[in-house]
C-alpha positions in Angstrom: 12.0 1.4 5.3 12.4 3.5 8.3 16.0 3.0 9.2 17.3 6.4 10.5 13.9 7.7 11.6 12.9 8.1 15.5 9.6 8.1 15.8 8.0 8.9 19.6 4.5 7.2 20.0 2.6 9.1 22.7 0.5 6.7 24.2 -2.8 7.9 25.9 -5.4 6.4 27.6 -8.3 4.6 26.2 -9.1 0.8 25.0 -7.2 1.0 22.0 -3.9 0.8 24.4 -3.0 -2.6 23.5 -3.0 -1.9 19.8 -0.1 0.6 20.4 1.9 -2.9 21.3 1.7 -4.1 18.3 2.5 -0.9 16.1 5.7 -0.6 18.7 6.6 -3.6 17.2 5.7 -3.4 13.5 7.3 0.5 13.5 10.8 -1.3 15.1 10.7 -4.2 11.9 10.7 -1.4 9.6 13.9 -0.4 11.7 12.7 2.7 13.0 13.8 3.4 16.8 10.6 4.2 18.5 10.6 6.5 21.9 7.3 5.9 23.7 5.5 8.5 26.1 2.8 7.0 27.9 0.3 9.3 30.1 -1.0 8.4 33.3 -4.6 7.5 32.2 -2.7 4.8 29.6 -0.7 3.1 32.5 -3.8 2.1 34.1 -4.2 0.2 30.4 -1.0 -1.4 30.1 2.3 -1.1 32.1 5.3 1.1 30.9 7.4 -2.7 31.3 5.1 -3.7 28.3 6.6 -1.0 25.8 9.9 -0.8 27.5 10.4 -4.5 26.3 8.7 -3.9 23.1 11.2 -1.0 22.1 14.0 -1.7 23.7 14.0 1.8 25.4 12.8 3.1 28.6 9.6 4.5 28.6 8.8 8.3 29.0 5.9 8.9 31.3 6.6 11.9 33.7 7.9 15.2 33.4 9.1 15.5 36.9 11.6 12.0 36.8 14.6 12.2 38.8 17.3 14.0 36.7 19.9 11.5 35.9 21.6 12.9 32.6 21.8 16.8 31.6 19.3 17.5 29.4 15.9 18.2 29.4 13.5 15.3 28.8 10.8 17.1 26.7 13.5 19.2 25.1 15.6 16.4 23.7 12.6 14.1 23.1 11.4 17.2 20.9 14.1 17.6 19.2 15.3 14.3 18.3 11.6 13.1 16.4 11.2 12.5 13.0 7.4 12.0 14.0 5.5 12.5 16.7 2.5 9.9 16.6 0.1 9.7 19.1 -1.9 6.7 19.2 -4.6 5.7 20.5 -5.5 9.4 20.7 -7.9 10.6 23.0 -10.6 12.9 22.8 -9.2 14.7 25.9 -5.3 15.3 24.2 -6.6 16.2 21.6 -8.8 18.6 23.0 -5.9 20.0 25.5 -3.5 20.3 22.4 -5.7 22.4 20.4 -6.4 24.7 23.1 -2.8 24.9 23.7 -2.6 22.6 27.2 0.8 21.2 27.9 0.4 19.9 31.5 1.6 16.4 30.9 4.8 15.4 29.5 3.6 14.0 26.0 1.5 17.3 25.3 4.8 19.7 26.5 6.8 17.4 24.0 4.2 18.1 21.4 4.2 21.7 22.1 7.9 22.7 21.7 8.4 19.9 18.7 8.8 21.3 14.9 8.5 17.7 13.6 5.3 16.0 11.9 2.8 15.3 14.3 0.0 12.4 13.9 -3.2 11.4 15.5 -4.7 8.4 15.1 -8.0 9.2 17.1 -9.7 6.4 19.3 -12.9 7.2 21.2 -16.8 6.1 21.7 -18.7 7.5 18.2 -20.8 10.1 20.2 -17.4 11.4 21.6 -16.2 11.4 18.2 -19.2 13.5 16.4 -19.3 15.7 19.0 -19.2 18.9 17.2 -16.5 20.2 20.1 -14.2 17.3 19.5 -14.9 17.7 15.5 -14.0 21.6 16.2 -10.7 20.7 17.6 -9.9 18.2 14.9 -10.3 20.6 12.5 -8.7 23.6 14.2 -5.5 21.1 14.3 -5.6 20.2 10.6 -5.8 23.7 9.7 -2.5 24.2 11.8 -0.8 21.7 10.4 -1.3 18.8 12.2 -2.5 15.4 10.8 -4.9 13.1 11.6 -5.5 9.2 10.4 -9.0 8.7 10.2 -10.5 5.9 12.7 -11.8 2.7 11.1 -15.8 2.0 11.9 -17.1 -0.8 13.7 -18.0 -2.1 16.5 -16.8 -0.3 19.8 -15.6 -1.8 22.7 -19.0 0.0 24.5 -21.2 -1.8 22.5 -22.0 1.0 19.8 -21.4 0.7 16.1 -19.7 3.6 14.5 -16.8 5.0 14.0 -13.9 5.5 16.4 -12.2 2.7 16.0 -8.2 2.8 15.9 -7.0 2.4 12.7 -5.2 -0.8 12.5 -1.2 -0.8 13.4 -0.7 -2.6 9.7 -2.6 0.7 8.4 -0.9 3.3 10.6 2.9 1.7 9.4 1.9 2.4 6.2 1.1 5.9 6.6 3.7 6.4 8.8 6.1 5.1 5.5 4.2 7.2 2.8 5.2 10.2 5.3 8.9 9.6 4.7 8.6 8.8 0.7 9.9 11.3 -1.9 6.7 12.8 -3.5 8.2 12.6 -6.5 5.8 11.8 -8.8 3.1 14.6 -8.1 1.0 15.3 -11.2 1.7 11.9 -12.7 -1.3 9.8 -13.8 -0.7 6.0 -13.9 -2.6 3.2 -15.2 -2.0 0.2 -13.8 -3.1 -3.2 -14.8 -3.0 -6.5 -12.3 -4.5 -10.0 -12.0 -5.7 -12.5 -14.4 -8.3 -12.3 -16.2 -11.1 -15.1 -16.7 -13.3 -16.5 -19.7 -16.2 -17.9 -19.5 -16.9 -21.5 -20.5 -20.6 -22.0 -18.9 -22.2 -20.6 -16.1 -20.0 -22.4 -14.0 -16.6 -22.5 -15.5 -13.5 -20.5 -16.9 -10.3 -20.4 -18.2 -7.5 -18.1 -16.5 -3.9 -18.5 -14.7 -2.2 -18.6 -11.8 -1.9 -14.9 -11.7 -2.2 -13.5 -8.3 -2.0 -9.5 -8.9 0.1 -9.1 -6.1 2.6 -7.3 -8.5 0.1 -4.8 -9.8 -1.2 -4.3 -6.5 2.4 -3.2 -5.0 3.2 -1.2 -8.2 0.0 1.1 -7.2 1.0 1.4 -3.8 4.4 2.2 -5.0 3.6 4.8 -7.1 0.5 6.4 -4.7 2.7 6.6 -2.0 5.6 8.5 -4.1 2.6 11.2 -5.2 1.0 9.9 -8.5 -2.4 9.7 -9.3 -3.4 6.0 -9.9 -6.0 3.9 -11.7 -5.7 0.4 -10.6 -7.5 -1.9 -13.3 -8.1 -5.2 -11.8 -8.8 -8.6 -12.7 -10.3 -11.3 -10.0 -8.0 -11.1 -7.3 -8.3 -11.9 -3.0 -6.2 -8.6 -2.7 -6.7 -5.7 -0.7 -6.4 -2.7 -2.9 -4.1 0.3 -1.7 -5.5 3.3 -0.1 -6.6 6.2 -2.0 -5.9 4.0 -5.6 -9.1 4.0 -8.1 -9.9 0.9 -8.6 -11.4 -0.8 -11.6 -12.7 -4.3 -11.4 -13.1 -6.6 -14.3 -13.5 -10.3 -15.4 -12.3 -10.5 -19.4 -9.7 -10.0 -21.2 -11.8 -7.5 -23.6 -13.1 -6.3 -20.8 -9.9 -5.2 -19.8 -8.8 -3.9 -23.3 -11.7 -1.4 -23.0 -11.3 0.0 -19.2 -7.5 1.0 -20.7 -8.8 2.7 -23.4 -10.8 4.7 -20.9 -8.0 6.1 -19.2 -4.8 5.9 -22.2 -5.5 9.2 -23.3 -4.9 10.8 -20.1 -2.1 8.5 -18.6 1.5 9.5 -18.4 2.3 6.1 -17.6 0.5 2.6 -18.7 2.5 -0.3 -16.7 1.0 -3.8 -18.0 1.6 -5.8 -15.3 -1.5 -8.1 -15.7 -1.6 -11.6 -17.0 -4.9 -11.4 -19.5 -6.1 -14.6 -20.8 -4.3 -15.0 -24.4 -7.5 -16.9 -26.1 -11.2 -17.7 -24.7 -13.9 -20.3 -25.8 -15.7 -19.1 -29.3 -18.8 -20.2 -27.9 -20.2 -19.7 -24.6 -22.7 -22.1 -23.0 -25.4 -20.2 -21.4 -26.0 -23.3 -19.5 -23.9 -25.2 -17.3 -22.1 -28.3 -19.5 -23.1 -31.3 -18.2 -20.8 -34.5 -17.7 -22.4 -37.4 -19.2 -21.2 -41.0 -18.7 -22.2 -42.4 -21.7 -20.8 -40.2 -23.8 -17.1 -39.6 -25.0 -14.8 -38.7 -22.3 -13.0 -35.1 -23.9 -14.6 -32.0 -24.3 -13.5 -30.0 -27.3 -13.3 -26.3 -26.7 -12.3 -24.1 -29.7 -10.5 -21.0 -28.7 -10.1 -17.9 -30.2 -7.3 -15.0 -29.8 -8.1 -12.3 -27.5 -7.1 -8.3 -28.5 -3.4 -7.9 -27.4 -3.8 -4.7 -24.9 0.1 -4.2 -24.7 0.4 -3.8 -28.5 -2.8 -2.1 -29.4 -2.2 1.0 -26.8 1.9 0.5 -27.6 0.8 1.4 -31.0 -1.0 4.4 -30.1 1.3 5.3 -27.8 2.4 9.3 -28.1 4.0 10.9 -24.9 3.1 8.1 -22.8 5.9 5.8 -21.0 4.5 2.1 -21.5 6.3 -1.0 -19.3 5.3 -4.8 -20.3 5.8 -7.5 -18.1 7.0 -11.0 -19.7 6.6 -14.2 -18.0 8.7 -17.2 -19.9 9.8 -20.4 -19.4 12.8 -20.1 -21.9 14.6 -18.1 -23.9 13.7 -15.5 -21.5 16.4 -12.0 -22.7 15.3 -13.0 -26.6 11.9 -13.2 -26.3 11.9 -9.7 -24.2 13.9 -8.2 -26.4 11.2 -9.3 -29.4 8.3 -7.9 -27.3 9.7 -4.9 -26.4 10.0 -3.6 -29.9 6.7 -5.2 -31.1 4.8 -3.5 -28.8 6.6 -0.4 -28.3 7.7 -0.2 -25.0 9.5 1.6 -23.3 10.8 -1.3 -21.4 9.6 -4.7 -20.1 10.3 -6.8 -16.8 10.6 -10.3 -17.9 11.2 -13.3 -15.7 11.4 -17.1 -15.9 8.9 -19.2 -14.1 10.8 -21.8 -13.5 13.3 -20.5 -11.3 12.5 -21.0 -7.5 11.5 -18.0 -6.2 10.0 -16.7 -8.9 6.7 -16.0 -11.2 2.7 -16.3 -10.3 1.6 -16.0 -6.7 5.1 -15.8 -4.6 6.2 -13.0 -2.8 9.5 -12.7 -4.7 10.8 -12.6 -7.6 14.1 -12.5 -10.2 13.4 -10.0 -12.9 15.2 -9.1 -15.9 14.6 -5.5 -17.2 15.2 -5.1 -21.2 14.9 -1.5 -22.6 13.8 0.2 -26.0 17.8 -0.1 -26.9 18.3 -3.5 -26.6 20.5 -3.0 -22.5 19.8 -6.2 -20.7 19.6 -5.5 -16.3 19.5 -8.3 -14.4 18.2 -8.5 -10.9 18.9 -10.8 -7.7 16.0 -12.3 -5.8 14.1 -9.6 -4.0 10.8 -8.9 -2.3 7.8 -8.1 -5.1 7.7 -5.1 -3.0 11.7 -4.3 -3.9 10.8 -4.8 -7.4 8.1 -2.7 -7.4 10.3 0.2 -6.0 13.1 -0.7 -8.7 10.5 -0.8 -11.8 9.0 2.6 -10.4 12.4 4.5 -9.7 13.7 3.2 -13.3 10.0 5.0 -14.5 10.9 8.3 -13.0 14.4 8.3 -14.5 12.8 8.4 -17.7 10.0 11.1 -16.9 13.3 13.5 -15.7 
């Protein structure tokens, strides 16, 4: 994801130290070659030894090193970032960048770089309401500079509040979206993901081993390329993506009708949930109980739920609409039937028998059949790599 990027993590001195560790590491499996800076304050934290081993590279921490190549450390260290992300972030570098104080090497770095800078800001919550600390945040965004908010919780002081370092898994992620094409500014999506569930009693339901994790990753796909995204949602144990609205619901129909909400204003409907085909006619407003003396089978009658994909494919005008199939034979002729019946644009089918594939993995072998009938098979990937596949083949249509 990063391959080709050098990102330098300036490393100052608070708590939040031994987070930076981790990110070191989760920024170098994303293949990014990371250049740390570590101030004096953050050495009293954690040793330079620790991130030296972590990245691979020696670690930056004084301006006034013995010279030992020709070139100027904060010079080349400027030039070379892709990013310049300083976490944990202090109150005090913060407030000596703003007002233009370079008197340590990571802050002279800062000052004579022209790449993206980051703060992920780390500090006690009074230090972080302080209305001189909110001051300097805010004279820094208006110069460009960027800022990934703090989580809140408790502090390692005892106070609840924000001021919390935002977790490495959550700074990778922005540090990604910051490299992503924004190509798909001004696009709305509607995205649909999970099961859904029927009621049989109080207690019980119907519904399938859908996990959602596809939807999820096709919102977080297309947020972090620039659309606007509407996440509709059946039960799921998922986290949803940042900045994503989401819209939770339980039935199919309940489904059916949060689409209709948004199809009128969607450039894109991708149907990537597994709704419930049928649910019980009747439901008991009691929970069923199991008697001993009676028969042993319980008759449920079922009856068909409203097909989303073709009701909104049939109303379809400008919109680009993408099905999802999931088969257990016949898996190109049965896509190519449901692509046309429900007036797709195209659909991404796979077979759930194949190891590797289907409900609730990680991976997944897809097959993508178009409005014309062209069959594209795909290898085993990542849901993630699929999810960058089905949303590149989406904005080859919209140009």
């Amino acid at each position: 994801m990063l391959k080709g990027k050098t990102i330098i993590l300036g490393v100052t001195g608070g708590i939040a130290v031994y987070k930076a560790a981790d990110l070191v590491s989760r920024l170098r499996k994303q293949n990014a070659e990371v250049e740390v800076i570590m101030t004096e304050a953050a050495m009293e934290f954690v040793t330079p030894l620790t991130f030296q081993t972590m990245s691979n590279r020696p670690v930056h921490t004084s301006m006034f090193n013995e010279i030992d190549r020709f070139d100027v450390e904060h010079i080349s260290l400027a030039k070379k970032a892709d990013m310049i992300l300083v976490a944990p972030a202090t109150a005090n570098t913060i407030g000596k960048i703003a007002n233009g104080i370079a008197d340590n090497l990571l802050n002279t770095v800062i000052m004579a770089s022209h790449a993206k800078i980051v703060f992920a800001p780390a500090m006690n919550t009074e230090m972080y309401n302080n209305p001189i600390f909110q001051e300097n945040m805010d004279k820094l965004k208006g110069l460009g500079y960027e800022f990934i908010d703090p989580a809140v919780g408790l502090l390692a002081c005892g106070d609840y509040g924000a001021g919390k370092m935002a977790e490495p898994a959550d700074i990778v992620d922005y540090v990604i979206d910051a490299f992503i094409e924004k190509d798909l500014v001004g696009k709305k999506f509607v995205i649909t993901a999970g099961p859904t569930i029927e009621p049989i009693d109080p207690v019980r339901y119907v519904t399938n081993h859908s996990s959602g994790k596809m939807g999820y990753l096709l919102a977080k796909e297309a947020k972090s390329r620039g659309a606007d995204v509407v996440l509709i949602s059946g039960p799921t144990s998922l986290e949803p993506p940042k900045g994503v609205e989401v819209v939770k619901v339980n039935t199919t129909r309940e489904m059916f009708v949060a689409v209709g909400d948004y199809f009128e204003s969607c450039d894109i409907l991708i149907k990537s949930a597994a709704p419930a085909d049928y649910r019980p006619e009747n439901v008991s407003a009691q929970k069923i109980k199991k008697r001993e003396e009676k028969e042993d089978i319980l008759n449920l009658s079922l009856v068909r739920n409203p097909d989303i994909a073709k009701h909104y494919g049939s109303k379809k005008t400008n919109q680009i609409i993408v099905g999802f199939a999931a088969e257990s034979e016949n898996l190109v002729e049965y896509a190519k039937a449901k692509v046309l019946e429900k007036n797709f644009d195209f659909i991404v089918a796979n077979d759930i028998t194949m190891e590797g594939a289907g409900f609730k993995s990680d991976t997944n072998i897809i097959t993508i059949v178009d409005k014309n009938g062209d069959v594209e098979p795909y290898p085993i990937m990542t849901k993630a790599n699929v999810a960058k596949v089905i949303i590149d083949r989406i904005t080859s249509i919209i140009k």
